[in-house]
VMD Tcl script that draws the C-alpha trace (Angstrom):
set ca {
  {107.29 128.92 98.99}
  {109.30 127.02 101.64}
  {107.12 124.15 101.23}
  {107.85 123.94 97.23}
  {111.82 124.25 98.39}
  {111.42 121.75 100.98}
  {109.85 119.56 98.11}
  {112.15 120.15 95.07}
  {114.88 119.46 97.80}
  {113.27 116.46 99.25}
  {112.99 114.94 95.91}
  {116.45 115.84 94.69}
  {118.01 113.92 98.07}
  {115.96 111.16 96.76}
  {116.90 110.86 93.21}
  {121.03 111.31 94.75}
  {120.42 108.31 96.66}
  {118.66 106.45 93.76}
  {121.50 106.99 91.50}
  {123.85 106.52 94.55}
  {122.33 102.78 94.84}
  {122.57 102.10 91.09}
  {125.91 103.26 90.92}
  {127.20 100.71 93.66}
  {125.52 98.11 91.62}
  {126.66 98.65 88.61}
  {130.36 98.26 89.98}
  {129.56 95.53 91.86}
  {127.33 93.41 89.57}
  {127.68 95.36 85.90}
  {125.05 97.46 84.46}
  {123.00 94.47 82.70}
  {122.76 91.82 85.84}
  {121.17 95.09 87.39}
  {117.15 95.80 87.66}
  {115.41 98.22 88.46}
  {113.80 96.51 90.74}
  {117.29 95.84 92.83}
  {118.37 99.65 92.80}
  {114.39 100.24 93.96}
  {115.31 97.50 96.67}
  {118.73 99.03 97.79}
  {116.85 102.90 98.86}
  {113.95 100.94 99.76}
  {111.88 101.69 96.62}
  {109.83 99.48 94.67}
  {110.56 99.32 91.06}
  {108.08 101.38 89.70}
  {108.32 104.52 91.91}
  {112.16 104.64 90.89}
  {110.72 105.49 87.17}
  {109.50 108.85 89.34}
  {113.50 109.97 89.00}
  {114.99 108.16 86.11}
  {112.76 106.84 83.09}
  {115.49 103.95 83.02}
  {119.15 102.40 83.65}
  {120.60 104.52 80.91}
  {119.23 107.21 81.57}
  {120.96 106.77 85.25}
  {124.07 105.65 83.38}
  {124.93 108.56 81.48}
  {124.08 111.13 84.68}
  {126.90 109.34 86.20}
  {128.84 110.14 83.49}
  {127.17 113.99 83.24}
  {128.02 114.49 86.89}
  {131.71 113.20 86.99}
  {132.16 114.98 83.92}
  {131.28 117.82 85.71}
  {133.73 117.24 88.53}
  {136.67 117.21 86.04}
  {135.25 120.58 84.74}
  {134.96 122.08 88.10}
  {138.69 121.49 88.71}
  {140.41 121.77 84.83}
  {140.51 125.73 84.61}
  {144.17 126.64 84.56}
  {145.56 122.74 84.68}
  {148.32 121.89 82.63}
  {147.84 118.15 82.85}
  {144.05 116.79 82.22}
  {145.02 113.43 83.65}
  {145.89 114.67 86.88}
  {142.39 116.82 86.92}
  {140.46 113.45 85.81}
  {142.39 111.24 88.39}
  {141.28 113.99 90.93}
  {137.79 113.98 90.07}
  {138.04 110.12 90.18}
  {139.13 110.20 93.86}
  {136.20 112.20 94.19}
  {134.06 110.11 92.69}
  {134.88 106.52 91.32}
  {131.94 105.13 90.26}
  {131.27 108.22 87.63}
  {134.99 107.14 85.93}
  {133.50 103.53 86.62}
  {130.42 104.19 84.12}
  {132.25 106.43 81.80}
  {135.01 103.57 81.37}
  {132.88 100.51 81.43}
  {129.24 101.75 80.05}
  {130.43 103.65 76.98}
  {128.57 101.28 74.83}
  {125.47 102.26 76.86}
  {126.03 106.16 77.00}
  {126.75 106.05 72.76}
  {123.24 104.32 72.15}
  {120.68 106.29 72.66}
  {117.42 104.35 71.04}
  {114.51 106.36 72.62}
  {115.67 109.35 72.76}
  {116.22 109.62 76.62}
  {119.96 110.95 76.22}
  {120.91 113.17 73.44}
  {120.15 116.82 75.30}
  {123.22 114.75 77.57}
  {125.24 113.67 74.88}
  {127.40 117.12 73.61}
  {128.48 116.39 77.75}
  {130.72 113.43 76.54}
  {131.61 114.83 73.64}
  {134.30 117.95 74.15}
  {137.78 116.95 74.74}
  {137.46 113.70 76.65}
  {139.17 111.90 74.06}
  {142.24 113.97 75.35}
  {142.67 111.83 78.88}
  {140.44 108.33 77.97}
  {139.11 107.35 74.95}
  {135.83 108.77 73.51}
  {132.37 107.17 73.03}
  {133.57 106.35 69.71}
  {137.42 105.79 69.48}
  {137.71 103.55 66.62}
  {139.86 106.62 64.72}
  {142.43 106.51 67.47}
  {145.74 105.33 66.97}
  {146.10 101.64 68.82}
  {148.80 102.72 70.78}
  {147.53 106.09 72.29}
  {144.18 103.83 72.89}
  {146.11 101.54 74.68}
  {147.53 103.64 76.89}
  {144.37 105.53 77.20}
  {142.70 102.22 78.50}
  {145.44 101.36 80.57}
  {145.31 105.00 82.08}
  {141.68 104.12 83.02}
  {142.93 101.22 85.06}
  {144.86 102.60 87.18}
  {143.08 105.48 88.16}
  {139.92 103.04 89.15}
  {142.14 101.24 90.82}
  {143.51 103.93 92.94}
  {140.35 105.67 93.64}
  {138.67 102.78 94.53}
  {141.29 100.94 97.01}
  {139.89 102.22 100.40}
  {142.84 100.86 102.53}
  {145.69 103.63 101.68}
  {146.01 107.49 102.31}
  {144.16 109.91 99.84}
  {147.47 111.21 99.50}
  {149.46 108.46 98.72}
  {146.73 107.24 96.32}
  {147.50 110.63 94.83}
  {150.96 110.26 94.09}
  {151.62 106.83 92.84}
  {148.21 107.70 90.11}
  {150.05 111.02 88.81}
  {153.25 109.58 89.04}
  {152.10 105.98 87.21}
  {149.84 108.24 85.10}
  {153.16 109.67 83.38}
  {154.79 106.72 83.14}
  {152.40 105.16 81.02}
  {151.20 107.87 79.12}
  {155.07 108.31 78.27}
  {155.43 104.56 77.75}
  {156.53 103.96 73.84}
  {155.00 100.78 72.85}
  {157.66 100.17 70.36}
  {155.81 96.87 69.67}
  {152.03 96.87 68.96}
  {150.26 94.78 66.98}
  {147.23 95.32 64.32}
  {144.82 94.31 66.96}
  {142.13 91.16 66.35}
  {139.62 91.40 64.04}
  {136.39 91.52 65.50}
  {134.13 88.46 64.93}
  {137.08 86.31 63.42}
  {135.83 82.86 63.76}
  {138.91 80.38 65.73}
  {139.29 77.29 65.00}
  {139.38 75.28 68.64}
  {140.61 72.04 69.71}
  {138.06 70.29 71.28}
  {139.07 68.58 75.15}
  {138.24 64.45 74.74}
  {137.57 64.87 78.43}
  {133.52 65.91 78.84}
  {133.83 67.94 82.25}
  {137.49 70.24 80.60}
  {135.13 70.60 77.39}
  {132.11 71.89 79.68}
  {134.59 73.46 81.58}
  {135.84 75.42 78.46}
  {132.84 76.13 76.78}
  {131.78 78.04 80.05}
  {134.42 79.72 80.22}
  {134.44 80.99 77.05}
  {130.28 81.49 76.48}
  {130.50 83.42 80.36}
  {133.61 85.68 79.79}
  {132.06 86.92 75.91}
  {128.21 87.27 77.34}
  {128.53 87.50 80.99}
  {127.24 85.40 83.74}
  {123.23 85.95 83.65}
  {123.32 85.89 80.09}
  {124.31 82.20 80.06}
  {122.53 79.21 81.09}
  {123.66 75.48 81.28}
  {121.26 75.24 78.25}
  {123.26 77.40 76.40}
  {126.53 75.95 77.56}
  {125.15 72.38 76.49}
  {123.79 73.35 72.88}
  {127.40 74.24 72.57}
  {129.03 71.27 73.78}
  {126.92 68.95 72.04}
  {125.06 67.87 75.22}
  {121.48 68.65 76.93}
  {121.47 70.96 80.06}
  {121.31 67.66 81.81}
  {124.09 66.59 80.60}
  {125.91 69.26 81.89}
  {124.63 68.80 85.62}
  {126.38 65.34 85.74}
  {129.48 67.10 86.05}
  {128.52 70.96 87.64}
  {125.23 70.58 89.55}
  {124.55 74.58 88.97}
  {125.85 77.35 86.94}
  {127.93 78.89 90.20}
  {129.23 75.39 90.44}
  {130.69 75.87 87.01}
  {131.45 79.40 87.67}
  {133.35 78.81 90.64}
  {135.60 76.13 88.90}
  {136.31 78.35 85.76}
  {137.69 81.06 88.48}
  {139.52 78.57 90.34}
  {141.08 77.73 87.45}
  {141.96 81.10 86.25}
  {143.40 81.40 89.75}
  {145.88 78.22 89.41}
  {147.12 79.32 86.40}
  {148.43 82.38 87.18}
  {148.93 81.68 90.94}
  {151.87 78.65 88.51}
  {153.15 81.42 86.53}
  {154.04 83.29 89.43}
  {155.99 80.65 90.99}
  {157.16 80.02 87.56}
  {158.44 83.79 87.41}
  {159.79 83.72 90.84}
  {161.46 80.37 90.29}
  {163.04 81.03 87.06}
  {164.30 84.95 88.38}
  {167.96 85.87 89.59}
  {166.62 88.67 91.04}
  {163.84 91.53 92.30}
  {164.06 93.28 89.39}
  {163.75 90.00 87.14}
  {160.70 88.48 89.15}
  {159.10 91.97 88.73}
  {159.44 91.41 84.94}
  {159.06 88.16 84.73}
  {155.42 88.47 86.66}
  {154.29 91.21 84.32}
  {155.35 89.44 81.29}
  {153.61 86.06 82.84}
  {150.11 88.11 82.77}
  {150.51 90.39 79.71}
  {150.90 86.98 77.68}
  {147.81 85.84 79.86}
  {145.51 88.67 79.59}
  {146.03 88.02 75.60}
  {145.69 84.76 75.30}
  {142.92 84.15 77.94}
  {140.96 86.84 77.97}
  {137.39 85.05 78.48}
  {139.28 83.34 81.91}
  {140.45 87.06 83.03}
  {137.07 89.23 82.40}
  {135.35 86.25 84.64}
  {137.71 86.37 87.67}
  {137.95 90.21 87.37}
  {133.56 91.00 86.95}
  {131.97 87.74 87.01}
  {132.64 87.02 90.78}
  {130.13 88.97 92.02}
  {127.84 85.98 91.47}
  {129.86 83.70 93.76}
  {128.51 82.98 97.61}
  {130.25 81.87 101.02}
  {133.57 79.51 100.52}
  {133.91 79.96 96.85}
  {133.92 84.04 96.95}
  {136.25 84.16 99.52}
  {138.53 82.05 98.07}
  {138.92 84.11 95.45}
  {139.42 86.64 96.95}
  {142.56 85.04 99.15}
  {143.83 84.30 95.18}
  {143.81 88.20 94.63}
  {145.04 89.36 97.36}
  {147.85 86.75 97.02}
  {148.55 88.05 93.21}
  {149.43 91.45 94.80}
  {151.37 90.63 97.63}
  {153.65 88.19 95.53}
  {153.99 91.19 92.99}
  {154.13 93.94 95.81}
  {156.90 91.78 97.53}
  {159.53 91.52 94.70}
  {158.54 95.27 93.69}
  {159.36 96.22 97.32}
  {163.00 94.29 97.20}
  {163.88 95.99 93.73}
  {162.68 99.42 94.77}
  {162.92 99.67 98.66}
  {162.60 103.38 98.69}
  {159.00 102.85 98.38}
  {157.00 101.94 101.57}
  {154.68 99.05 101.79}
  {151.80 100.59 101.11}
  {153.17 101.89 97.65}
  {154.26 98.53 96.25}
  {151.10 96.94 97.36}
  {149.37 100.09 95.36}
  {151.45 99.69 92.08}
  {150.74 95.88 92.04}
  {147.56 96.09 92.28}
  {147.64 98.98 89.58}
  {149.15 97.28 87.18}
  {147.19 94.27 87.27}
  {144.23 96.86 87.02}
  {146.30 98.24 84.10}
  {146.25 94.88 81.91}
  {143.26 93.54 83.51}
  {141.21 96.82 81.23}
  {142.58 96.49 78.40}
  {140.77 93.35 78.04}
  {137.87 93.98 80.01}
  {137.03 96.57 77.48}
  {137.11 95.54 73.79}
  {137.94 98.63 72.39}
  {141.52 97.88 71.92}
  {140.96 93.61 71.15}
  {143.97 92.81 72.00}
  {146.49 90.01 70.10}
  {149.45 88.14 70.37}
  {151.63 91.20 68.95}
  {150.22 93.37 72.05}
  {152.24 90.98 74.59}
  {154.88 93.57 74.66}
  {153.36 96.06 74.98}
  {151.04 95.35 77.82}
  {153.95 94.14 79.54}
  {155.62 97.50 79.43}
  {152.31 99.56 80.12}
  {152.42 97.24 83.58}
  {156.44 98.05 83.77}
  {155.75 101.88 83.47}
  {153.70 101.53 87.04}
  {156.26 98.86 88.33}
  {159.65 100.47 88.21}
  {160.68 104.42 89.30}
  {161.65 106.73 86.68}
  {165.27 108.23 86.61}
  {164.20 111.33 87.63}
  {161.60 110.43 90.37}
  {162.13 112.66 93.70}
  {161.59 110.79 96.71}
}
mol new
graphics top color blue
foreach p $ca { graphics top sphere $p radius 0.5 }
foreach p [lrange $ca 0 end-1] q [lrange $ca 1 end] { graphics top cylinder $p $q radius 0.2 }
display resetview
């Protein structure tokens, strides 16, 4: 009998640090540029034997989502605010909120029949704190702040630098703010598959550069290859390589790029402001009209990086942690009750905050929605009358 336990236990510590492995994968490199063959390699499996735990990714996918579901249950008896029970449970565990949030599309499809005993797990009262597997019936503004809600708490659970407790406060208190945020001004949100009519760049390497940018930020970055970025310039693969000699070549420029742009709106905002409290609103306003009308260039800097090696990765990494600071800086001279470590925390929030709302496409943002996404990022920005400090 001790034998059987020491089995059954045996193989439950291995199937933990199976979906352990996939779970830092699928935050680092999103759930389709993973195999099973890399979450075999991470526990030191080969692929096959890691069909012994899971019959697939999905399958892994949605226990994440069973398990941190779970969590929020464990804690909710008695609660009067579910937000504050999910952002505990994300402290506990980030990369269950991380699936939930990012794999919904993989958790609703179900086509062999792997996940439905799972799927009544998803179903009861999520839709209260972040939106459901289907949230098409929501209204646009309680989705938006739903998906803006989901930002911040992955951003404070998974910033590793700052106190549990302080991570705490500024996601409850930034968790009111927005979910109390009017959005006086939404729009009617973009129609899905709405064909744009684009100017073409006369210049070959901006239109390669463009294409990419676009093809890589609506498929992601294995799913594109220079043949696919040629057909769709009007030029063969080889082509292409005249001006980018490999896809990270052309990777690492469109995220450079992204980076310049808004690294000239800040000193744009900072420039054009006559004071803290105007630079604060003049950054968030700079990326709320960015995040709209750029979306392809923000989804590649903020999940696409992952593919980028040695000089290129780090500098954009510098870039981000530049973003924040500037933000964190002016946020510190308008509000100076907060310490350091808070207005680096709300920065980074907030560009969390806008950064999902177009990660995801359940709320396909438009130019109406500037507005608003500025004020969802102003809700974690700026103190409330009331606040207690």
């Amino acid at each position: 009998m001790t034998a059987v336990r020491s089995s059954a236990a045996g193989r439950a510590d291995r199937r933990a640090q199976v979906l352990a492995a996939a779970a830092q994968l699928f935050r680092q490199r999103g759930y389709a540029q993973v195999g099973v063959d890399d979450i075999g390699a991470e526990v030191g499996f080969s692929g096959p034997a890691v069909y012994r735990y899971f019959p697939g990714k999905q399958a892994m996918v949605v226990q994440l989502g069973i398990d941190f579901l779970e969590r929020v249950r464990e804690t909710a008896a008695g609660a009067v605010d579910r937000h504050a029970v999910v952002l505990e449970a994300a402290l506990r565990d980030p990369d269950g909120l991380y699936a939930l949030v990012r794999f919904a599309e993989v958790m609703a499809t179900d086509p062999d029949g792997v996940v439905l005993a799972g799927r009544s797990t998803f179903d009861a009262g999520w839709d209260e704190v972040l939106p459901s597997l289907d949230d098409a019936g929501l209204d646009r503004r309680r989705r938006m702040r739903m998906r803006a809600l989901a930002g911040v708490f992955l951003h404070v659970a998974l910033v590793g630098r700052v106190s549990l407790a302080l991570r705490r406060q500024v996601g409850l208190s930034a968790a009111a703010a927005v979910l109390d945020s009017p959005l006086s001004r939404v729009g009617h949100g973009a129609e899905p598959g709405t064909p744009r009519t684009r100017l073409r760049h006369v210049t070959r390497r901006e239109d390669l550069l463009a294409v990419a940018t676009r093809l890589m930020g609506e498929r992601g970055y294995t799913s594109v290859s220079l043949t696919d970025i040629g057909a769709e310039a009007g030029v063969s693969a080889s082509a292409v390589m005249r001006h980018f000699d490999s896809k990270e070549n052309l990777l690492s420029a469109a995220v450079a790029r992204a980076g310049e742009q808004v690294a000239g709106g800040i000193a744009t905002a900072l420039r054009l402001a006559g004071s803290a409290e105007e630079a604060v609103a003049g950054i968030a306003a700079m990326y709320a009209r960015y995040v709209v009308e750029c979306r392809d260039s923000v989804v590649i800097f903020a999940t696409e990086s992952y593919a980028l090696s040695g000089a290129a990765g780090e500098a954009r990494r510098q870039r981000h942690r530049m973003y924040v600071s500037e933000l964190a800086h002016v946020v510190g001279l308008a509000t100076p009750r907060w310490s350091v470590d808070e207005c680096h925390l709300r920065a980074g929030a907030a560009y969390a905050l806008m950064n999902e709302l177009v990660i995801s496409r359940a709320v396909a943002l438009e130019s109406g929605d500037i507005a608003a996404v500025q004020a969802l990022a102003m809700a974690v920005l700026t103190p409330v009358d009331d606040e207690a400090h």
